[in-house]
C-alpha positions as CSV (number, residue, x, y, z in Angstrom):
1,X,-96.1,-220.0,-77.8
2,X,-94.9,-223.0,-76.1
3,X,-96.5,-226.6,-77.1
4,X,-97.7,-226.5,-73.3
5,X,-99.5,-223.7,-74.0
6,X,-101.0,-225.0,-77.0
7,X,-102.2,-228.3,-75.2
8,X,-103.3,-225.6,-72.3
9,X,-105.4,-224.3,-74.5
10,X,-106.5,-226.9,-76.4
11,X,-108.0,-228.2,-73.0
12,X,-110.0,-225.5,-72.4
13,X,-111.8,-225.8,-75.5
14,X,-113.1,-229.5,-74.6
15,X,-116.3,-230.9,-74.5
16,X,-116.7,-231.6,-70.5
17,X,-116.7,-235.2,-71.9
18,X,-113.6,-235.2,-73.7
19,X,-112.2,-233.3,-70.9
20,X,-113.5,-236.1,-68.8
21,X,-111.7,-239.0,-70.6
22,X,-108.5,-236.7,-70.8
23,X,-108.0,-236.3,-66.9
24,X,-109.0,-240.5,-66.3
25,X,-105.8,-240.6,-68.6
26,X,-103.4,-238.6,-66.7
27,X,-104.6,-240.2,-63.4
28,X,-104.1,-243.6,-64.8
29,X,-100.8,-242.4,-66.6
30,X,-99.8,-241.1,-63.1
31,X,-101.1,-244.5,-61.6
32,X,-98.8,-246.3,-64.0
33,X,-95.3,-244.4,-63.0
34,X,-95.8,-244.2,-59.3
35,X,-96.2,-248.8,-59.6
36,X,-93.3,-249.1,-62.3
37,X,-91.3,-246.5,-59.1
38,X,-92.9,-248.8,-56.5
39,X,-92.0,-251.9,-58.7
40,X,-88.2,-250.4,-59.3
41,X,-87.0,-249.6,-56.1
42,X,-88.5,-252.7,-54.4
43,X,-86.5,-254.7,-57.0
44,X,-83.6,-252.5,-56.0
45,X,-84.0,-253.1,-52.4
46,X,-84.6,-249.4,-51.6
47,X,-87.5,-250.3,-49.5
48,X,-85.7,-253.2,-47.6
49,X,-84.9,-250.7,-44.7
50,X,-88.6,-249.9,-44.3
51,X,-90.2,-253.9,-44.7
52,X,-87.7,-254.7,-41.8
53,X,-88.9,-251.7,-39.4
54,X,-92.6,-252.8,-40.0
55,X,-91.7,-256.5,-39.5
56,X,-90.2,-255.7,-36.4
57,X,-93.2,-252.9,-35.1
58,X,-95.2,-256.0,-35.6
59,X,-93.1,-258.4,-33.7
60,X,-93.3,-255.4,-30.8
61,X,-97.4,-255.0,-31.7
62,X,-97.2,-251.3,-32.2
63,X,-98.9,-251.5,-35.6
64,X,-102.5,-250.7,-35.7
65,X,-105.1,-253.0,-37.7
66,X,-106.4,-251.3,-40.9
């Protein structure tokens, strides 16, 4: 049996309130790589391209007001 397996079934077997504090983890674990991506390829200037074609939808005033 796989150690996936093992945590799979492991997590069956918890208290709806341990199962609870387990799933607020992954979404903040989630949370935490998609800003440290969001953080990396800003720094790398992989999201230049798209600041300049919003900057210049705005200058035209085709964006729309959230």
């Amino acid at each position: 049996m796989s150690t996936v397996s093992k945590i799979k079934e492991a997590i069956e077997t918890l208290p709806e309130n341990e199962y609870v504090q387990l799933r607020q983890w992954f979404l903040e674990k989630d949370w935490e790589k998609w800003d440290n991506q969001i953080l990396a390829d800003s720094e790398a200037g992989t999201l230049d391209p798209l600041i300049k074609e919003a900057f210049e939808e705005k200058s035209k005033g085709k964006l729309k007001e959230l």
